[in-house]
C-alpha positions, -999 to 999 in steps of 0.1 A, spaced: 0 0 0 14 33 -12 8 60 16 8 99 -3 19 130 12 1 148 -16 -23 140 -44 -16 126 -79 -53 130 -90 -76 155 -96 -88 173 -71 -128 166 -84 -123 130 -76 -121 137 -45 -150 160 -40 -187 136 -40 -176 111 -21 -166 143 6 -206 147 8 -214 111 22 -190 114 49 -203 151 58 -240 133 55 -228 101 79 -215 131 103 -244 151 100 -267 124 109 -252 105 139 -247 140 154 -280 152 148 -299 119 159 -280 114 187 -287 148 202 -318 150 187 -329 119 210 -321 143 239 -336 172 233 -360 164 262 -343 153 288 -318 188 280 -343 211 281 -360 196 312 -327 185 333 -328 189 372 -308 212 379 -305 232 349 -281 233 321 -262 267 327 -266 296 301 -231 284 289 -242 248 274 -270 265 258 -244 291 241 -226 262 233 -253 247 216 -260 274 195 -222 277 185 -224 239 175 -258 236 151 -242 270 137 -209 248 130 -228 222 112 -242 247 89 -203 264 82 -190 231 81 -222 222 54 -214 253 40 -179 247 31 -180 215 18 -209 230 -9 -190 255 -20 -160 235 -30 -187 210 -46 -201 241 -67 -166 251 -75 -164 281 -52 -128 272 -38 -118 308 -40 -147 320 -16 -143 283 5 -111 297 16 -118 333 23 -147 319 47 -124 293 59 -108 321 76 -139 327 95 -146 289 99 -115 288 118 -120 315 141 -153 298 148 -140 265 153 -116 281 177 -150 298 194 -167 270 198 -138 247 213 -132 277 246 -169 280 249 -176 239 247 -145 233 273 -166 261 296 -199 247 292 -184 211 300 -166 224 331 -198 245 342 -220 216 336 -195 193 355 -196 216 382 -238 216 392 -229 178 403 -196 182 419 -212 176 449 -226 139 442 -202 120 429 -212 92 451 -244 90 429 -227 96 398 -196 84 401 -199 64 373 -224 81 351 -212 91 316 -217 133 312 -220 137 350 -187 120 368 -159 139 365 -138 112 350 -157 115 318 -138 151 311 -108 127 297 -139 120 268 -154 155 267 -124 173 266 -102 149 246 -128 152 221 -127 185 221 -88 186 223 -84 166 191 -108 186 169 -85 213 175 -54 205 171 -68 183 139 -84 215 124 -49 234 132 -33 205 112 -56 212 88 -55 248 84 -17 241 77 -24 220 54 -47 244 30 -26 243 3 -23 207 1 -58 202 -14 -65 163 -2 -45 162 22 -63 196 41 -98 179 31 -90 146 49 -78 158 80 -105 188 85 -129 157 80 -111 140 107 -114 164 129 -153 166 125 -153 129 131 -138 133 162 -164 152 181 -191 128 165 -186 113 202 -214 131 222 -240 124 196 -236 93 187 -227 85 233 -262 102 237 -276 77 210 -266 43 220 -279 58 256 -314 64 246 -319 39 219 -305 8 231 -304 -10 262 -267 -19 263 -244 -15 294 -210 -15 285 -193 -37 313 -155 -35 301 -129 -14 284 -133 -25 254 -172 -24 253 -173 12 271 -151 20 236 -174 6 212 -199 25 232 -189 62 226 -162 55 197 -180 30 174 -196 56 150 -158 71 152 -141 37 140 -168 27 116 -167 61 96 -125 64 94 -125 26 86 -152 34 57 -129 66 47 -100 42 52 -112 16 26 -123 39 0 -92 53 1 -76 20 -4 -98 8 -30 -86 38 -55 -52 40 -44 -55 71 -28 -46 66 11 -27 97 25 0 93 51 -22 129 72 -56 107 71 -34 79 83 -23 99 116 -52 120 120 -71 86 121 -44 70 148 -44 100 169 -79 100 171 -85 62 180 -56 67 205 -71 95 221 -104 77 220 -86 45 240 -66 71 264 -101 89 272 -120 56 279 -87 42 305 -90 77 323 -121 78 325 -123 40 344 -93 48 369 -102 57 402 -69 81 401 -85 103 375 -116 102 391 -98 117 425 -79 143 400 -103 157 382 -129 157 414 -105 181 427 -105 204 397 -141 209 392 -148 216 427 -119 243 422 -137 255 392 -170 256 409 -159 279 438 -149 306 411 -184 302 402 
């Protein structure tokens, strides 16, 4: 298998198959959360004003995101990367403003951890998913930023980067539409990180089948999965649990 740095093909080839992994994004994120719309706007105690902002931030970064990708399909590169300067500064918005909401939100139950100690969204421990998530959508859309000029190269990894904060959606999914608790390591992965594997391995094979696999997907995709596997061990050890217990109650007595 050859691995490219930069593309040998034209850059159109690229572009339609572009839309089916926006669409696969675009979906799990909007089912998953749109399963939860009820419990979020009727949560005891309330959601701060922050994870509403933060919301708002995020269903406008589906439409830049959208947005972008149509414009390169209609051939509007030249205005896809003068608004990709405001897509980045966006990105960059929503990242502080999603890190704030997660620590505010943390912070309304900082004070029952022996009920939730091992709740997904309201231990503590689960900022090594949350934030790791949110971690690697950054530094990925950095990467990819670098990357503008290199065409393929700066359209996989950006996609990447989406993929990798497909985590909440598709967590809040398997919560509310199956009846499955994960027992293990390995199954609490699958659990948050399956829609993650399944849409790089689908990118992955595509990729293959043409020739066309890029040595940035290839790390993007490993620094991702790794994060993924780093978030989920944190997230089981009691020593993280102690840890970050400690910062959100020092966060919630700035509050």
């Amino acid at each position: 298998m050859q691995l490219h740095t930069t593309a040998n093909w034209p850059a159109r080839d690229d572009r339609r198959i572009t839309i089916l992994w926006l669409g696969l994004f675009l979906v799990i994120t909007l089912v998953g959360f749109g399963t939860d719309l009820n419990g979020y706007f009727h949560e005891e105690p309330a959601v701060p004003a922050i994870v509403h902002a933060h919301a708002i931030l995020a269903t406008i970064w589906l439409l830049i995101l959208t947005a972008q990708v149509a414009l390169v399909e209609t051939d509007n590169a030249k205005l896809h990367r003068k608004f990709g300067w405001f897509a980045a500064a966006w990105a960059a918005l929503l990242t502080v403003v999603a890190a704030w909401g997660e620590l505010d939100h943390q912070a309304l139950f900082v004070h029952q951890q022996n009920i939730y100690a091992h709740v997904p969204g309201r231990s503590t421990s689960f900022l090594a998913v949350s934030i790791g998530g949110l971690l690697c959508f950054a530094l990925l859309t950095l990467w990819a930023i670098l990357l503008r000029k290199n065409t393929a190269a700066h359209r996989r990894v950006m996609m990447v980067a989406n993929i990798s904060i497909v985590t909440p959606g598709f967590g809040r999914s398997m919560r509310n539409l199956t009846n499955w608790h994960p027992a293990t390591p390995v199954q609490m992965f699958f659990f948050f990180y399956l829609a993650t594997v399944l849409i790089l391995a689908a990118m992955f094979l595509w990729d293959l089948k043409k020739g066309r696999v890029m040595r940035q997907f290839v790390v993007a995709s490993a620094f991702v999965l790794v994060e993924g596997a780093l978030s989920i061990y944190l997230f089981l050890n009691p020593a993280w649990h102690g840890l970050t217990q400690g910062w959100i109650e020092g966060w919630a007595s700035l509050n």
